[in-house]
CHARMM internal coordinates of N, CA and C (Angstrom, degrees):
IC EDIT
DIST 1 N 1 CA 1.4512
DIST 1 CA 1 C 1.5288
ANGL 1 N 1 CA 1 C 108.78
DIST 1 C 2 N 1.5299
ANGL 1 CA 1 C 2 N 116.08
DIHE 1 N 1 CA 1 C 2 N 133.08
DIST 2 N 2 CA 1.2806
ANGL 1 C 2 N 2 CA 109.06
DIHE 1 CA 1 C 2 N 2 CA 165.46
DIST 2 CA 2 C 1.2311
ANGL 2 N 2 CA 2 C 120.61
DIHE 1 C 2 N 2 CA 2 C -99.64
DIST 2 C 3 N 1.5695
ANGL 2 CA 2 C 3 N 124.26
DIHE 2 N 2 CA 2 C 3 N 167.40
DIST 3 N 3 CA 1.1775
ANGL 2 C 3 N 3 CA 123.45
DIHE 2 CA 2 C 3 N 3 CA -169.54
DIST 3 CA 3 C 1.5670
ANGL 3 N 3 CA 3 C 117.96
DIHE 2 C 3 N 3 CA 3 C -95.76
DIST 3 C 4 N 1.5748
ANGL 3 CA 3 C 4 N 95.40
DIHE 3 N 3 CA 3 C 4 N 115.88
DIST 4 N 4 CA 1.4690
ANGL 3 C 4 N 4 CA 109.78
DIHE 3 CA 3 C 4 N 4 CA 178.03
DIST 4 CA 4 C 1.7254
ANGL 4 N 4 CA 4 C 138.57
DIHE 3 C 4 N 4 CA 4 C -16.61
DIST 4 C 5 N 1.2548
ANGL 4 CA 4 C 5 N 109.27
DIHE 4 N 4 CA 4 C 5 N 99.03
DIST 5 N 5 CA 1.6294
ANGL 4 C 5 N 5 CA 100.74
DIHE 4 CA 4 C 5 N 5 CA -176.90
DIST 5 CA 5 C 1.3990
ANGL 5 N 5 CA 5 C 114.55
DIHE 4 C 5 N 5 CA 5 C -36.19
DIST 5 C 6 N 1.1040
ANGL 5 CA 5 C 6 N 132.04
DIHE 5 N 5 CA 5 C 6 N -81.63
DIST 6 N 6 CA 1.4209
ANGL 5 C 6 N 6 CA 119.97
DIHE 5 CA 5 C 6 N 6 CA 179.85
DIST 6 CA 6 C 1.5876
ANGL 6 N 6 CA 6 C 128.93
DIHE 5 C 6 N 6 CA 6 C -12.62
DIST 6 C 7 N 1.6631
ANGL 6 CA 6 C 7 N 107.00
DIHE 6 N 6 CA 6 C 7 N -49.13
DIST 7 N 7 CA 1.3514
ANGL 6 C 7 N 7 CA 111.80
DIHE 6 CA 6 C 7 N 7 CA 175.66
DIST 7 CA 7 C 1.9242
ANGL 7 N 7 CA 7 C 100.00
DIHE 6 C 7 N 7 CA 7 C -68.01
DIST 7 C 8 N 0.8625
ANGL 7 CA 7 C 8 N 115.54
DIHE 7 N 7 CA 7 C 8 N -63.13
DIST 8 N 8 CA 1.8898
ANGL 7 C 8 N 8 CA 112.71
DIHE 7 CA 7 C 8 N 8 CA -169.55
DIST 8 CA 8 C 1.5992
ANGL 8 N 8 CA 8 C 85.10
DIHE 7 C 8 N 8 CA 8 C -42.18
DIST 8 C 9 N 1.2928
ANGL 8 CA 8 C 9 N 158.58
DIHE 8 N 8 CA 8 C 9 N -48.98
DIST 9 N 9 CA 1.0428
ANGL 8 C 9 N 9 CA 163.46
DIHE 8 CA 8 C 9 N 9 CA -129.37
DIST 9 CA 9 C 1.4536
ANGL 9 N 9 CA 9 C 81.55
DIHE 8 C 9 N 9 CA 9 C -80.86
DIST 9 C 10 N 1.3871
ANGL 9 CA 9 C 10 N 140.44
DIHE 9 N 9 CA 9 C 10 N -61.87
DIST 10 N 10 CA 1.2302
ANGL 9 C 10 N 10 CA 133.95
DIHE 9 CA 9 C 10 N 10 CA -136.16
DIST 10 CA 10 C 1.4807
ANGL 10 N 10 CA 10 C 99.85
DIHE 9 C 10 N 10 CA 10 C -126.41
DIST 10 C 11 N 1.4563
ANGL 10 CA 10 C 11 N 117.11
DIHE 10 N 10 CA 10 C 11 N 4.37
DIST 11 N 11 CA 1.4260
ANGL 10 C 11 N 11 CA 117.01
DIHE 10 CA 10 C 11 N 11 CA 169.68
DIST 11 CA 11 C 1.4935
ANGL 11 N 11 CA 11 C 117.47
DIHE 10 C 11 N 11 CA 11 C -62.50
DIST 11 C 12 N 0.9905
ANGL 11 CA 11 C 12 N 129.09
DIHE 11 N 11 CA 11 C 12 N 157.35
DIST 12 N 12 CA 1.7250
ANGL 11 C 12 N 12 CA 124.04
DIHE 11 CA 11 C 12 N 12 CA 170.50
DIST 12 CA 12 C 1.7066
ANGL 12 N 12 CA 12 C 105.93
DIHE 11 C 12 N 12 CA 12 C -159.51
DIST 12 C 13 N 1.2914
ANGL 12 CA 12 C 13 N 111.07
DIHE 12 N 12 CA 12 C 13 N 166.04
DIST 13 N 13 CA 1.4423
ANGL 12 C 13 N 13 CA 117.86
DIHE 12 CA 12 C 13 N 13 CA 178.79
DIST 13 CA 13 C 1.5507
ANGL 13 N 13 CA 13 C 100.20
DIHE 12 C 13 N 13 CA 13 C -68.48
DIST 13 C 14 N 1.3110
ANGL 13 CA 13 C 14 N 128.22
DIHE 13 N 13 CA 13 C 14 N 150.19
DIST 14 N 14 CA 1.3113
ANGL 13 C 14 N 14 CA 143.58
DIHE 13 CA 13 C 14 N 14 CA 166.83
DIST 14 CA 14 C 1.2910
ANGL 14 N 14 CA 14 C 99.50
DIHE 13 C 14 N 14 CA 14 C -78.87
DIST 14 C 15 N 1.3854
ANGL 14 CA 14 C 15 N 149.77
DIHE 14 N 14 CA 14 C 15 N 1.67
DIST 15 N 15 CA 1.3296
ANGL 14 C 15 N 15 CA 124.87
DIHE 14 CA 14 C 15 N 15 CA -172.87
DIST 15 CA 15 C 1.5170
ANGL 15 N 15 CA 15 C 80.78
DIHE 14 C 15 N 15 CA 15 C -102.43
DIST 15 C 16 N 1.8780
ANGL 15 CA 15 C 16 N 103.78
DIHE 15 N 15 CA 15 C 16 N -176.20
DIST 16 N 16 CA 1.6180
ANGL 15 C 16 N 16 CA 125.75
DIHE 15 CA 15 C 16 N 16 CA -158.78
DIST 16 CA 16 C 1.4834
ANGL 16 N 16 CA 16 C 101.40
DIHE 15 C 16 N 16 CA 16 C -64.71
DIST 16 C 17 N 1.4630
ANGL 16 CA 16 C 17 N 132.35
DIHE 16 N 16 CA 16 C 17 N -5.88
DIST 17 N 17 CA 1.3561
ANGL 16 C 17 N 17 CA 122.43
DIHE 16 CA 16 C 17 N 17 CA -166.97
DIST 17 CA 17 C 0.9436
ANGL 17 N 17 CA 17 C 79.01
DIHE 16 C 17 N 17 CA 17 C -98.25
DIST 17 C 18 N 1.3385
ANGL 17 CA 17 C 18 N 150.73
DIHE 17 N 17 CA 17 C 18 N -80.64
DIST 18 N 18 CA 1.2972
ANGL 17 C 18 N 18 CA 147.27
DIHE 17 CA 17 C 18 N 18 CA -144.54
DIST 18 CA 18 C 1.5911
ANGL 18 N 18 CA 18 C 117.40
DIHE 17 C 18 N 18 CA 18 C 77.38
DIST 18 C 19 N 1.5308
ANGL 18 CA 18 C 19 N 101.24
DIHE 18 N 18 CA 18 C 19 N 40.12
DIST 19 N 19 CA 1.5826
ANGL 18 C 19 N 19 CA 104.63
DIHE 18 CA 18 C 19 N 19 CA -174.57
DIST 19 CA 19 C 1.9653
ANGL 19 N 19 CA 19 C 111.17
DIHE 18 C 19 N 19 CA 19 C -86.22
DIST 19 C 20 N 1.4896
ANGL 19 CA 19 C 20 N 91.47
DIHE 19 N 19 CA 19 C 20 N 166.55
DIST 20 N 20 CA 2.0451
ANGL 19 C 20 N 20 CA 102.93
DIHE 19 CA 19 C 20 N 20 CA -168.95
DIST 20 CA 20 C 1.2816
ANGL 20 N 20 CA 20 C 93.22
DIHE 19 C 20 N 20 CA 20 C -60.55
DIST 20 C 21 N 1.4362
ANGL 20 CA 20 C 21 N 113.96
DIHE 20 N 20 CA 20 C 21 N 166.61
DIST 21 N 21 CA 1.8763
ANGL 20 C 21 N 21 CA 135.41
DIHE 20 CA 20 C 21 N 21 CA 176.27
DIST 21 CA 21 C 1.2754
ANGL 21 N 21 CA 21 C 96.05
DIHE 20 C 21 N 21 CA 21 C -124.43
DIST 21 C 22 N 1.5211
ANGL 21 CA 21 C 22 N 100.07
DIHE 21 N 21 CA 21 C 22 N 145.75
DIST 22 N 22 CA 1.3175
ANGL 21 C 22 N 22 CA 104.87
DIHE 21 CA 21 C 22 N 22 CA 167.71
DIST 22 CA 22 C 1.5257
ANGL 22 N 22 CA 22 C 117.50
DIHE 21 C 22 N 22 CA 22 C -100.61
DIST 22 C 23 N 0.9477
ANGL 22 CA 22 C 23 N 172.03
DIHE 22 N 22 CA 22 C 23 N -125.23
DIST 23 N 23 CA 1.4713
ANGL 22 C 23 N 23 CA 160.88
DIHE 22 CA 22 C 23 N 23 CA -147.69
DIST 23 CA 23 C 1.6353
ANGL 23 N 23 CA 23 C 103.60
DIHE 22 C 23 N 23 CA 23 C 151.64
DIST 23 C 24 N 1.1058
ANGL 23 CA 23 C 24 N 121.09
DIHE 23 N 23 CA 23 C 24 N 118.68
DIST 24 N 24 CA 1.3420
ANGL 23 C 24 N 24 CA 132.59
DIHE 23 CA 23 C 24 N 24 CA 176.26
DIST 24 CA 24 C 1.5595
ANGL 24 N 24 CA 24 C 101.92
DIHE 23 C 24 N 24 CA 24 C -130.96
DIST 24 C 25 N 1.5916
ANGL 24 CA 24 C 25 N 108.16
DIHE 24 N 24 CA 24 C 25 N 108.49
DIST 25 N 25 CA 1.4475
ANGL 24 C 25 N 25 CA 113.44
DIHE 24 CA 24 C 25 N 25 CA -172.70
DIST 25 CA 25 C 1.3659
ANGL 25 N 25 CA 25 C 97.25
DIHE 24 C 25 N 25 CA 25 C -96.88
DIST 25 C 26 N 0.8555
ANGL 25 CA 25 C 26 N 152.09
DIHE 25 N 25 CA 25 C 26 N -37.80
DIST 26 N 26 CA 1.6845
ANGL 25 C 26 N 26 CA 134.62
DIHE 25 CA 25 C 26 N 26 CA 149.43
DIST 26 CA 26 C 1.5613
ANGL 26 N 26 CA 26 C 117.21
DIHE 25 C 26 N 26 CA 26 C -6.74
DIST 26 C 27 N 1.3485
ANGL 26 CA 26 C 27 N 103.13
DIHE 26 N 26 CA 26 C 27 N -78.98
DIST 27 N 27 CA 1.4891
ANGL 26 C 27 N 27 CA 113.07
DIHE 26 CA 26 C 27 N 27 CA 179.78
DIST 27 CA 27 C 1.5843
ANGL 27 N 27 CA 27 C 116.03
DIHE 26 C 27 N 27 CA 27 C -85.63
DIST 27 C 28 N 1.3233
ANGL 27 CA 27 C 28 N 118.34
DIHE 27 N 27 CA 27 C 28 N 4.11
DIST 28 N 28 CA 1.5149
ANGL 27 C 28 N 28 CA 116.25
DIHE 27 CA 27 C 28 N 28 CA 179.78
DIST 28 CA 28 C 1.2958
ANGL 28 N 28 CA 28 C 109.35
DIHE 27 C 28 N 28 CA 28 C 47.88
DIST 28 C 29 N 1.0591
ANGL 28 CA 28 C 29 N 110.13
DIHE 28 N 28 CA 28 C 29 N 46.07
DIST 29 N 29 CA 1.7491
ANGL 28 C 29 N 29 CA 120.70
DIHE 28 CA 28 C 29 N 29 CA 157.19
DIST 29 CA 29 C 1.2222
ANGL 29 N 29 CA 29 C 130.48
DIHE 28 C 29 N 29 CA 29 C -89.96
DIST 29 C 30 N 1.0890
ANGL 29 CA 29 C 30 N 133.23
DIHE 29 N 29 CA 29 C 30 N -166.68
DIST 30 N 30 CA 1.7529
ANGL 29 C 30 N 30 CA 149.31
DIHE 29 CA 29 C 30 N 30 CA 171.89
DIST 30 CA 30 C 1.8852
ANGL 30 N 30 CA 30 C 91.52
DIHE 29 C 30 N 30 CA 30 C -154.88
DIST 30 C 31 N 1.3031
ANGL 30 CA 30 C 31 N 120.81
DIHE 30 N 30 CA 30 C 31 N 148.45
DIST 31 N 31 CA 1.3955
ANGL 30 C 31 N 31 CA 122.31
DIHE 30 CA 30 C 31 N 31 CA 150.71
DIST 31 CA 31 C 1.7663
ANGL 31 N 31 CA 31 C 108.30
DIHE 30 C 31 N 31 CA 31 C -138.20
DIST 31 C 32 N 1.1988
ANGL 31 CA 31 C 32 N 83.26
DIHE 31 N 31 CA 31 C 32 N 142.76
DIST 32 N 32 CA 1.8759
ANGL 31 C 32 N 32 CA 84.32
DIHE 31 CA 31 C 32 N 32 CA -171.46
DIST 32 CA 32 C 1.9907
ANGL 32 N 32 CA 32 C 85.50
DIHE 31 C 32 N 32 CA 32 C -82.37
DIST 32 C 33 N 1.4664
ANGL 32 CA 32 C 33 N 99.52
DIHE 32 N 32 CA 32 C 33 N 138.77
DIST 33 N 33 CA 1.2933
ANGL 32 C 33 N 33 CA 112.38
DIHE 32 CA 32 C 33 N 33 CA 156.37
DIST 33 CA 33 C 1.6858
ANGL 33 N 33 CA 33 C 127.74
DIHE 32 C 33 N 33 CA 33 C -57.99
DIST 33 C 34 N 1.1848
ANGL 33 CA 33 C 34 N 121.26
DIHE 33 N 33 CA 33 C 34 N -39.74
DIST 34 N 34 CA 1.3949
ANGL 33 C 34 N 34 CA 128.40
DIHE 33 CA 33 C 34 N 34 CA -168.87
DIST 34 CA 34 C 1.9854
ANGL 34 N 34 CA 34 C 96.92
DIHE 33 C 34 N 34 CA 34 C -81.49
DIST 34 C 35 N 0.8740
ANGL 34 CA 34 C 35 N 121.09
DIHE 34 N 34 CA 34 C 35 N -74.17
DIST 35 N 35 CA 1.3156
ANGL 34 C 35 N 35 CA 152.47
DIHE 34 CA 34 C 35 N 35 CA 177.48
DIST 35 CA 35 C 1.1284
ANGL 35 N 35 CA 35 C 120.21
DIHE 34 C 35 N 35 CA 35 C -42.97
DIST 35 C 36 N 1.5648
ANGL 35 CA 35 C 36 N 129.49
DIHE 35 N 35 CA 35 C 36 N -72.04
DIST 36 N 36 CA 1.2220
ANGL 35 C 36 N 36 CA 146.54
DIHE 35 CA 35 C 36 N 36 CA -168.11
DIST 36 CA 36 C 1.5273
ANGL 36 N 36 CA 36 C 118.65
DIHE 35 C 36 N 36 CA 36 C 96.13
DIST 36 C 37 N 0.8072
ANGL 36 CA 36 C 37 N 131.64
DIHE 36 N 36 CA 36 C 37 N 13.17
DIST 37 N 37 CA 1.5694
ANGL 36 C 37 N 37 CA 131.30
DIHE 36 CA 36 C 37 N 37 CA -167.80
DIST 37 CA 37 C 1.5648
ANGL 37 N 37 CA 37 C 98.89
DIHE 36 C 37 N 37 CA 37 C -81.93
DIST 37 C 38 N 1.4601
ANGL 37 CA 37 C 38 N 88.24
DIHE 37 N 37 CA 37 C 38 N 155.44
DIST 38 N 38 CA 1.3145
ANGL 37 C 38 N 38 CA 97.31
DIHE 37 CA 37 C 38 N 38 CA -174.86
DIST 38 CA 38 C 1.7466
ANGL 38 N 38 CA 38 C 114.02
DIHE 37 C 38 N 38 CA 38 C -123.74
DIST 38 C 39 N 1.2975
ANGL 38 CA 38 C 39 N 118.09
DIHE 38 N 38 CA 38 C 39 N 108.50
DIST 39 N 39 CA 1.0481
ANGL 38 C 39 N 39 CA 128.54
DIHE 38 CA 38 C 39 N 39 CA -154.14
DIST 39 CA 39 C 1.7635
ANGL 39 N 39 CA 39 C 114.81
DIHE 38 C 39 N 39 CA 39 C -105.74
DIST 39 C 40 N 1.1408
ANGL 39 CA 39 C 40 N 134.49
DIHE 39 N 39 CA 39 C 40 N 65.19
DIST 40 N 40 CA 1.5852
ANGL 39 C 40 N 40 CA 142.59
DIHE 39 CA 39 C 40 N 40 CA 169.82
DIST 40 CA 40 C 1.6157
ANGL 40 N 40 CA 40 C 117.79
DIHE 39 C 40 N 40 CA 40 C 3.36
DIST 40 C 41 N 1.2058
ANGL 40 CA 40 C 41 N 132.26
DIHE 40 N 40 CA 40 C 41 N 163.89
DIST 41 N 41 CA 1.5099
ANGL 40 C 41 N 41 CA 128.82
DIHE 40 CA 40 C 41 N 41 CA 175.51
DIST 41 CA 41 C 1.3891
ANGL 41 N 41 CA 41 C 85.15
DIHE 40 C 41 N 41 CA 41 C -170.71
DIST 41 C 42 N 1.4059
ANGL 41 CA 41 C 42 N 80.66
DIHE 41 N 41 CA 41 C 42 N 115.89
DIST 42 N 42 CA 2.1171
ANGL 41 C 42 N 42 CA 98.30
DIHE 41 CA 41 C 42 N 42 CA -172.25
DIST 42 CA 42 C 1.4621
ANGL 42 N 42 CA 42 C 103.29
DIHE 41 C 42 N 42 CA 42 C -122.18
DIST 42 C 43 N 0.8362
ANGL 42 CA 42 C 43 N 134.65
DIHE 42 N 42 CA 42 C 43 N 116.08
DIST 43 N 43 CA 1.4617
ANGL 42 C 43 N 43 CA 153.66
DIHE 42 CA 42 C 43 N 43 CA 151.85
DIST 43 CA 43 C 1.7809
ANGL 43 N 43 CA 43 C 93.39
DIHE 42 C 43 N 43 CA 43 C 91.46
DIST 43 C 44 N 1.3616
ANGL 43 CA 43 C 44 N 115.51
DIHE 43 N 43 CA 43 C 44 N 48.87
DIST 44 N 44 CA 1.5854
ANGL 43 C 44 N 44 CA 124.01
DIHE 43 CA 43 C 44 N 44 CA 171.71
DIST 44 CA 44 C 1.5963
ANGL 44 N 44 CA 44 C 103.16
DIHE 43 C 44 N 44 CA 44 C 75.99
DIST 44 C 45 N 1.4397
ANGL 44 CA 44 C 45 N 123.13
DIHE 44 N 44 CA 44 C 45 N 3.39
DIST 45 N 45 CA 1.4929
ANGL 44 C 45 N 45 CA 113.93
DIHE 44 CA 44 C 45 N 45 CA 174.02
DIST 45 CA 45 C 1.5155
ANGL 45 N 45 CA 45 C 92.04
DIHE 44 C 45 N 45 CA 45 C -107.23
DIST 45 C 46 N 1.5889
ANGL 45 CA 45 C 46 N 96.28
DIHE 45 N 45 CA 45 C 46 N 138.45
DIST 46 N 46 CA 1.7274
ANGL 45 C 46 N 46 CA 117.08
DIHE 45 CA 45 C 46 N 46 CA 151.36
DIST 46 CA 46 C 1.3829
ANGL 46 N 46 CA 46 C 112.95
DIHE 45 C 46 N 46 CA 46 C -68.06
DIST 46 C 47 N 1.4666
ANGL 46 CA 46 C 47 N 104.25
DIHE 46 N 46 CA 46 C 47 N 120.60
DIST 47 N 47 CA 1.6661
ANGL 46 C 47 N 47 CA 121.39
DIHE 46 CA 46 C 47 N 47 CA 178.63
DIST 47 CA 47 C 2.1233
ANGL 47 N 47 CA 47 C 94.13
DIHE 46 C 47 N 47 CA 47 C -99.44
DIST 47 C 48 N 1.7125
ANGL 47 CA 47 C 48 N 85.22
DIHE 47 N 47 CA 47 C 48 N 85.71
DIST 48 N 48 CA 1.8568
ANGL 47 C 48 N 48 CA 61.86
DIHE 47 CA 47 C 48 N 48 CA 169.15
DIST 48 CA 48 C 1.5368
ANGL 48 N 48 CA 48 C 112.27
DIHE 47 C 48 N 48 CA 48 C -134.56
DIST 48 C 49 N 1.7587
ANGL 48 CA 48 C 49 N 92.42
DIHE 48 N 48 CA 48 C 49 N 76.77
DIST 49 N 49 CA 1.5001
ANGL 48 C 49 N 49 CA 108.99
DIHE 48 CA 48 C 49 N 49 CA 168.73
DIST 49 CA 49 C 1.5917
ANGL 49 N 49 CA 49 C 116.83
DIHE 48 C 49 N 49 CA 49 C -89.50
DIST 49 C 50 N 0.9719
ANGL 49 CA 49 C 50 N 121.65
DIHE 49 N 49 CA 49 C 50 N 121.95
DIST 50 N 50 CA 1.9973
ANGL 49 C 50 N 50 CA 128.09
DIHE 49 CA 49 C 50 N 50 CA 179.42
DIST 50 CA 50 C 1.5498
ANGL 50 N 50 CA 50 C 100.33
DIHE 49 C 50 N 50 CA 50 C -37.23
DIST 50 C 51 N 0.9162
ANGL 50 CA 50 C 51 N 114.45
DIHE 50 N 50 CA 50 C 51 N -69.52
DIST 51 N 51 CA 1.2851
ANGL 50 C 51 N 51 CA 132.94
DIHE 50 CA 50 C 51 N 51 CA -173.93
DIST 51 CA 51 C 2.3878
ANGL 51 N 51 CA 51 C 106.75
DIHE 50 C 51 N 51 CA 51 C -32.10
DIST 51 C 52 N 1.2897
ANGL 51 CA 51 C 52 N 84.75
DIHE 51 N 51 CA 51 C 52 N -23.74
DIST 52 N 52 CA 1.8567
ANGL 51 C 52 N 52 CA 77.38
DIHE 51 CA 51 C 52 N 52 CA -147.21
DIST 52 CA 52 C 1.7026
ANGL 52 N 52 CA 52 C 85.99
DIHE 51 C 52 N 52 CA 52 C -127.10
DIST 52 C 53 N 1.8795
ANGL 52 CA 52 C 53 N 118.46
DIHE 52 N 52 CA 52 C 53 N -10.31
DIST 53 N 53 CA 1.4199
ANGL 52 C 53 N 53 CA 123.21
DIHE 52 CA 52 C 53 N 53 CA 144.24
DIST 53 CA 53 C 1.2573
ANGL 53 N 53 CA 53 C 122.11
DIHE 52 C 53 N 53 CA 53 C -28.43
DIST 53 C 54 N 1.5532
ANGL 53 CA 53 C 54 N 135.02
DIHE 53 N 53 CA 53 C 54 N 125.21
DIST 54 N 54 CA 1.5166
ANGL 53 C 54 N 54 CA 119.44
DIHE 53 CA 53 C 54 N 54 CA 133.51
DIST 54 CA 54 C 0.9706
ANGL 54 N 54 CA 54 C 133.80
DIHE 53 C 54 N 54 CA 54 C -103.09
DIST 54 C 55 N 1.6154
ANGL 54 CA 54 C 55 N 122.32
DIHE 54 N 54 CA 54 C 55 N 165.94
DIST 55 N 55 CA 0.8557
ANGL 54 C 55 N 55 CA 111.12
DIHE 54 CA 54 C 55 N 55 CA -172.40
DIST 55 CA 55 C 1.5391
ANGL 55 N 55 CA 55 C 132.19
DIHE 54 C 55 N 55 CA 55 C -106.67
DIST 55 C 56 N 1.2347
ANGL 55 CA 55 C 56 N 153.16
DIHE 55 N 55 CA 55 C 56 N -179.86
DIST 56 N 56 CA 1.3191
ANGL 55 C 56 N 56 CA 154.46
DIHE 55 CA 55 C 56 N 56 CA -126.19
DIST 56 CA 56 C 1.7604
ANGL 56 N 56 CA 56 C 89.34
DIHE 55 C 56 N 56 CA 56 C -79.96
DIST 56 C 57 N 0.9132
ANGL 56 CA 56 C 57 N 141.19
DIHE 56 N 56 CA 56 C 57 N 111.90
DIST 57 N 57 CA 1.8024
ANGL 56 C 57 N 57 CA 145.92
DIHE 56 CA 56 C 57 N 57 CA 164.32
DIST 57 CA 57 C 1.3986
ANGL 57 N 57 CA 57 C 110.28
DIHE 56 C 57 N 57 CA 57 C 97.58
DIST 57 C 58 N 1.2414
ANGL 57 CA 57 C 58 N 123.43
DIHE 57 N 57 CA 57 C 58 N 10.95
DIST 58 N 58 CA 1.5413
ANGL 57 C 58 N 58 CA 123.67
DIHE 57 CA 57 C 58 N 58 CA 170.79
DIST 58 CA 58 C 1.7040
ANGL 58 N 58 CA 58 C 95.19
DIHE 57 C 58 N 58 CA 58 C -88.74
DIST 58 C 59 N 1.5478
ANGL 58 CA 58 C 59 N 91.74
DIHE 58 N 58 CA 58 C 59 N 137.66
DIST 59 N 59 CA 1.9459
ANGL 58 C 59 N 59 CA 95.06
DIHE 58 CA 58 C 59 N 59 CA 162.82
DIST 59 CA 59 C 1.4421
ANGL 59 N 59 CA 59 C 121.65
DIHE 58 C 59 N 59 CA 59 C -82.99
DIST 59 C 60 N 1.4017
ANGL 59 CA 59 C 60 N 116.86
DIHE 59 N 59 CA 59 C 60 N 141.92
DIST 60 N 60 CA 1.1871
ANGL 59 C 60 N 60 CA 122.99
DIHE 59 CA 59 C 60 N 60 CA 149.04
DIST 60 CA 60 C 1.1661
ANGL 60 N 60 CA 60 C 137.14
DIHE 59 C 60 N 60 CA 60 C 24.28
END
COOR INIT
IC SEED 1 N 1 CA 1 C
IC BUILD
């Protein structure tokens, strides 16, 4: 299952900007636009805790 446009619509980074993600269903990501973090979506849920984010060139 992929994850519903509407929801990516209203997704945002948890940090203070609170900027849009883009969604890469290939890699089951989220990336915050402002930021770069890289935020996982494991079994069709967005994991978008800071803590468990990476960031732009860290692996997996």
């Amino acid at each position: 299952m992929a994850l519903d446009p509407q929801l990516l619509d209203i997704l945002a980074c948890p940090d203070t900007h609170h900027a849009p993600l883009t969604h890469d269903a290939d890699a089951q990501t989220l990336t915050c636009t402002e930021c770069g973090r890289i935020f996982e979506v494991r079994d069709d849920i967005p994991v978008l805790l800071l803590d468990e984010a990476r960031r732009p060139g860290e692996k997996a």
